[in-house]
Steps between C-alpha positions, in 0.01 A plus 500: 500500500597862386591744788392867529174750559214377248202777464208265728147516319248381769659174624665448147868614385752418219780407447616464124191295313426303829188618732533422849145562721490491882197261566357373866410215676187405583642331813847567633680198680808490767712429159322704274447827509205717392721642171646369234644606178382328149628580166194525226678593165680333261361187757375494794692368729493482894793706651547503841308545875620871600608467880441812681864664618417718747370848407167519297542439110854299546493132424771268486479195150646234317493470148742267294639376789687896608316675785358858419404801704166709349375840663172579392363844504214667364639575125762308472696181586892455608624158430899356649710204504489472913914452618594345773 
């Protein structure tokens, strides 16, 4: 996955021709948390739970195997490769 600041359109952002879209559980377990991340476009594909990371809007995820760090705010998400 791409790092940077992609514009956020509702609970939908870009990032070169793939659409990612925030989406909710109906029922949130211990292991799962209410949000997750899906990709629609090209395919749809299922991305990741987001864990929350402390303050409101940051979320910890794993795609391909390399953890991630996503800040969501109201126009706009912030996507890093998290370091340890």
């Amino acid at each position: 996955m791409n790092t940077g600041k992609y514009a956020l359109n509702g609970n939908q952002f870009d990032i070169g021709g793939c659409r990612y879209v925030f989406k909710k559980r109906k029922k949130a377990t211990v292991n799962k948390p209410p949000e997750y991340l899906i990709q629609l476009t090209p395919k749809f594909r299922y991305v990741s739970s987001l864990f929350p990371a402390g303050e409101e809007g940051l979320y910890v995820f794993d795609f391909n195997s390399q953890k991630y760090i996503l800040k969501k705010n109201q126009n706009e998400v912030e996507i890093d490769k998290e370091t340890i």
